[in-house]
N, C-alpha and C positions, 0 to 999 in steps of 0.2 A: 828649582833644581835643574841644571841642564842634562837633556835626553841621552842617555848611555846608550847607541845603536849598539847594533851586534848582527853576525850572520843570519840572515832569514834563510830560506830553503825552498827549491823550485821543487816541484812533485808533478810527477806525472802516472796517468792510470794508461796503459794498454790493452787493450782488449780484457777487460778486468769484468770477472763473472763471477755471480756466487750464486750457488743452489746450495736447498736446505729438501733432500730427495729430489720430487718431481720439482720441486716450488721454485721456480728461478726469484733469486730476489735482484741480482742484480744483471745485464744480458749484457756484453760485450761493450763499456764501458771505455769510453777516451776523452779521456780531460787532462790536462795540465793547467798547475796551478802557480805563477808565476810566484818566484822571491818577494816576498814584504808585499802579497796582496792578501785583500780582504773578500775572501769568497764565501757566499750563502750560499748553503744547499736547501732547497726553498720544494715542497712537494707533498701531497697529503700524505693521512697515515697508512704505512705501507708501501710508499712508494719507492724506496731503495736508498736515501739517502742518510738515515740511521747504518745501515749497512756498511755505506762507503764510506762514512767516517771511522767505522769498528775494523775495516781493512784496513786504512790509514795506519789509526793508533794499533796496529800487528794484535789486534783481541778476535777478529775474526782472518781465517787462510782464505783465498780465494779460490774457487775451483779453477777458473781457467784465469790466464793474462798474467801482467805482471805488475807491479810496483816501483819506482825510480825517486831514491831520493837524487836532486841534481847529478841525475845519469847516471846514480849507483842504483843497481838493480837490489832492492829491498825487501821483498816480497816473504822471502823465510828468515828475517831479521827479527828474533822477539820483541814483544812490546817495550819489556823493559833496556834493550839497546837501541831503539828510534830516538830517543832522548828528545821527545816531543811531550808536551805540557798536557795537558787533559783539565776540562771543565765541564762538570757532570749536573745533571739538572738536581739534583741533592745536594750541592754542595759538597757533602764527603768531607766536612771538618771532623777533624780528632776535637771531642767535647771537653776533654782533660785539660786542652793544651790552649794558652794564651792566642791573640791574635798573634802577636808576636812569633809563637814555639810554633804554630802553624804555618807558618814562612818560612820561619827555619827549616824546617822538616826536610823538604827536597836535598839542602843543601848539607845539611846532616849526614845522609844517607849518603851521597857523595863524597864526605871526607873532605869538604872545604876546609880551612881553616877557620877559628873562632873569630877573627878579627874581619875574614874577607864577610861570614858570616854575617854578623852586626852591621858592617857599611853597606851590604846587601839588602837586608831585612829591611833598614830605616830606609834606604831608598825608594824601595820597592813600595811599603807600607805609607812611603806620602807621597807616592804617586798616585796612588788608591784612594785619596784621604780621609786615611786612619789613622793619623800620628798620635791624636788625642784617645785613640782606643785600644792601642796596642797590648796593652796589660789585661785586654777583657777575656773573657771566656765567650765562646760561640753564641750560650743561652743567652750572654746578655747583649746583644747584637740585634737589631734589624734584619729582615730578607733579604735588603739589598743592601747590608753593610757585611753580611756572609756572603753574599755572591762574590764583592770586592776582595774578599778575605781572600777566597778561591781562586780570582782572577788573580790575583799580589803571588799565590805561592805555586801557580801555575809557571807562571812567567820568571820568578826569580831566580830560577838556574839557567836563565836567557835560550830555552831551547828557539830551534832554527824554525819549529812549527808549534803554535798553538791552536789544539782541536776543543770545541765548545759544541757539546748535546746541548740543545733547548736551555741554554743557561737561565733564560727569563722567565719561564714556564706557569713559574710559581709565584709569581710576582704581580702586583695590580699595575694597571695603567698606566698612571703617574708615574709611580718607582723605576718602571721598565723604561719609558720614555727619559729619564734623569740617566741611568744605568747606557741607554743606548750611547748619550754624547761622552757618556764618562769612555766607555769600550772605544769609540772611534779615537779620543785623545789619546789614549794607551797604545793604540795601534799605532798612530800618526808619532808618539815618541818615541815605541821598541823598535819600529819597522818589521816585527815581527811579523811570520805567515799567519794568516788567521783564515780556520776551514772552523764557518759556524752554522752548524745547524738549526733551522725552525719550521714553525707552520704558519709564521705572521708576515703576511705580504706587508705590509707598512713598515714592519720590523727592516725585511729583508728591503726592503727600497733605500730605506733609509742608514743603512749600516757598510752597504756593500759596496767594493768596486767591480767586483761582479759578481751576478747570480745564474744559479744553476740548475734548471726546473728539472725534477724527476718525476715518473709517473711508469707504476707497473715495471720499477725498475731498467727502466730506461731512461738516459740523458734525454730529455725535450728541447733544451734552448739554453745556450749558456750565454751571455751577454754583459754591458754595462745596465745598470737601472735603466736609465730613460730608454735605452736602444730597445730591451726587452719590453718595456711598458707603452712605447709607443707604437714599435714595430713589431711584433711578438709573428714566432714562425708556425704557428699552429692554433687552431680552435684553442684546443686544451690552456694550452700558454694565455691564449687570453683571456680566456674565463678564470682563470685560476689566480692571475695577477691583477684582481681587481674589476668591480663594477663594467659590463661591456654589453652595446647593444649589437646585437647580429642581424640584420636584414638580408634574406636570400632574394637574389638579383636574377631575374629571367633574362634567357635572348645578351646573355655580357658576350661582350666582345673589349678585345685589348688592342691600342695603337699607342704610339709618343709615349711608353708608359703610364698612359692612362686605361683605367675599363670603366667601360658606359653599361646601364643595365637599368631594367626598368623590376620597378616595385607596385603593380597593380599601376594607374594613373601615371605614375609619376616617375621620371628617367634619371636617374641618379650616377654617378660621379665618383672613382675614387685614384688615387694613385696608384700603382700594381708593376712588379718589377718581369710579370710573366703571364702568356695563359690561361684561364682556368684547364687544368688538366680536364682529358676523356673521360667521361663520368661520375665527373667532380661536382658539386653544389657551391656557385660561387657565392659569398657573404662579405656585404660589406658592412667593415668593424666601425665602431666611433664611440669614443669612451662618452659617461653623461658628463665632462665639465666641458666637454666642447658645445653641446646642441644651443640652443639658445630661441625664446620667444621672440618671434619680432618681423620685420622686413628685411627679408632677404637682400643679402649684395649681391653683385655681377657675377661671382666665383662662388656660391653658396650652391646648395642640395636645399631642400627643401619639402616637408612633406604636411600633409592637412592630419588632423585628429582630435580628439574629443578627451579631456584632461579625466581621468579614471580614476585616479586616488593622488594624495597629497600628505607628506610625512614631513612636520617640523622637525628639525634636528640642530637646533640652536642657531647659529650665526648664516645658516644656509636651510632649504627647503627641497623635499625629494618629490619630482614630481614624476609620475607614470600617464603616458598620453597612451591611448590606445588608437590604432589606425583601421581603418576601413579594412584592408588585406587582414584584420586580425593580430598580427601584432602589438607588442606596447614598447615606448619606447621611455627610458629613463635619464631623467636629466636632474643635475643641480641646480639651482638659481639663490642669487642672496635673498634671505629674508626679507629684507629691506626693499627691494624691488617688488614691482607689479606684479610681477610673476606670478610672486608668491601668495599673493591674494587671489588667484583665480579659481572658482569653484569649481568642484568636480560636478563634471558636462560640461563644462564649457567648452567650443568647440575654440582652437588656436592653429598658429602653423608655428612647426618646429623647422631649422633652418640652422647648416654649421658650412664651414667652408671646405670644399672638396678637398683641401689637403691637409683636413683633420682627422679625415677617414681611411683605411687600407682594404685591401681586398686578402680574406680567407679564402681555403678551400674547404669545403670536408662532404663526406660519404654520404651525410644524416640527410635523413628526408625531413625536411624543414616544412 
C-alpha cells in the first residue's frame, strides 16, 4: 500500500506549569515538538511527564504558561477540538464492536461519509496488519493485536498529533519489542507527530528521534538518543538512561577541552567542554560497554582492582571489579572471551579510551 502523508503539527510548551495545591507537578516547562517527530517522554514515576502529555491532549488546564499548536495559542482549546489521537495504556476498545466498527468509530463520530469510511478503515487496518482480523471482537485478539487495533483507530482520522500513555505497559518483552518496529513503520509512513510516553530506557532509545528526561517535574535533558546516552547533561540523565560508572576525580583541572584528575594512584582523563563549577564534585562518566580487561593503549585510563562478583547474562557477562579507593566498577564482556572466565579475586586492570568517558558535575559527597 502506498503511504498516505498528511499534516503533522509542530507544538510548543512555554513556560508551561501545573500545580495540584502546594504539589507542583510540572515547574515552568519549554519544549517544542517539531512537525512528523517522534518524541519520548522518558522519567520515573512522578516525574511530570504523564502530566504534560494530559496538557497536550487539553484533559488537564495548566496553571501558568501556554500551549501552541503551530503558533496557535491552544492552551483553552477543549480536548475534544485539538483533533489529536490518543493511545491509552488499556486500550479503551468498545468490546461490542468488531476490529473493523472500532476504526470506524472516530470517523463515525465525524460524519465522514460511508465510503470515505471503508477506504479508510481497510487502509488503516493493513497498515496495522489486521486485514485477516478485521471481523473479530477485542476478546478474541491478542495484547499486541489490541494495542495495533488502538494504534489503527487512533490515527485513522489522520489527526496532525498522536499522543501514547505507556501504550506497551502491559505487554511481555518479545511482543513490546515486535510492537516497537511495527510503531516506528507507522510513524515513518503517517509522518504523523508522535509524543509517547514511558518508563523503558531501551524502549525510549530505541523508538525516538528525540527524548525528553523529566524528574520532579522538571525538563532534564531533551536530545537525540545517542546525543543524550552518550553526552547526558546531568548525574540524574545519566543514571537514569542506563548502566553508568561515576568516579569522583580529586585536584581536576580543565585545559584543550580536556580535565585531568586523579582517583587514589592513578591520574585519569576525560573530555569536558567546561570547569568543574565552585563547589562542585567533579565525576568522570564511562558507560560499562566501553571499559575493557587487558593492556592498555597510548590514549586509554586505566585503573588496578580485584574482580568482586560476576553475572552470566547469556551472549555477554557482567562483571563488578572493585578498586582500592572503594569503588566498583561495572563492565560487559562477551562470554566467549577470557574475561569472562575470571574468578572472583582475581586481581585485573580495567582500561577504556579517554574519549569514552565525560566529566559530570554534582553537589553529592561521593
Amino acid at each position: 500500500m502506498t503511504p498516505q502523508r498528511h499534516r503533522a503539527s509542530q507544538l510548543s510548551a512555554i513556560g508551561l506549569g501545573k500545580s495540584f495545591g502546594n504539589f507542583e507537578a510540572l515547574r515552568s516547562l519549554d519544549l517544542t515538538i517539531a512537525a512528523g517527530e517522534f518524541l519520548t517522554l522518558l522519567g520515573p514515576s512522578g516525574s511530570g511527564k504523564t502530566t504534560f502529555l494530559m496538557a497536550l491532549a487539553g484533559f488537564l488546564k495548566p496553571t501558568t504558561g501556554h500551549l501552541e499548536e503551530d503558533g496557535v495559542d491552544i492552551t483553552d482549546r477543549p480536548a475534544d477540538k485539538r483533533n489529536f489521537g490518543m493511545v491509552f495504556q488499556g486500550y479503551a476498545l468498545f468490546p461490542h464492536l468488531s476490529v473493523a466498527e472500532n476504526v470506524a468509530f472516530p470517523l463515525k463520530v465525524r460524519k465522514v461519509p460511508a465510503a470515505e469510511i471503508r477506504r479508510r478503515v481497510g487502509e488503516m487496518i493493513e497498515r496495522v496488519g489486521l486485514s485477516a482480523h478485521a471481523h473479530k471482537k477485542p476478546a478474541q485478539l491478542s495484547g499486541g493485536q489490541q494495542q495495533r487495533v488502538a494504534l489503527a483507530r487512533a490515527l485513522v482520522f489522520e489527526p496532525g498529533v498522536l499522543l501514547l500513555d505507556e501504550p506497551f505497559s502491559a505487554l511481555d518483552k518479545n511482543l513490546r519489542e515486535g510492537l516497537q518496529a511495527e510503531m516506528k513503520r507507522v510513524h515513518r509512513e503517517t509522518g504523523t507527530t508522535f509524543v509517547f510516553v514511558t518508563h523503558d530506557q531501551s524502549e525510549a532509545l530505541a523508538l525516538s528521534d528525540r527524548i525528553a528526561i523529566f524528574n520532579h517535574g522538571q525538563l532534564m535533558q531533551a536530545a537525540e538518543p545517542r546525543a543524550i546516552y552518550t553526552r547526558p547533561s546531568s548525574r540524574f540523565v545519566a543514571e537514569f538512561l542506563g548502566r553508568i560508572n561515576l568516579l569522583p576525580l580529586e585536584g581536576c583541572s580543565a585545559s584543550n577541552g580536556r580535565a585531568i584528575g586523579r582517583l587514589g594512584e592513578h591520574a585519569l582523563s576525560a573530555p569536558t567542554a567546561a570547569a568543574t563549577p565552585a563547589g562542585k564534585q567533579a565525576l568522570l562518566a564511562v558507560r560499562p560497554e566501553h571499559l575493557r580487561i587487558g593492556t592498555a593503549g597510548a590514549n586509554d585510563n586505566t585503573l588496578a582492582g580485584v574482580v568482586a562478583d560476576k553475572i552470566y547474562n547469556g551472549a555477554e557477562t557482567s562483571l563488578q571489579v572493585s578498586l582500592p579507593t572503594g569503588q566498583r566498577l561495572q563492565l560487559s564482556v562477551p562470554d566467549h572471551s577470557a574475561a569472562a572466565r575470571m574468578a572472583v579475586g582475581e586481581r585485573t586492570t580495567i582500561c577504556w579510551p579517554v574519549e569514552a568517558g565525560f566529566i559530570l558535575h554534582d553537589d553529592k559527597n561521593i
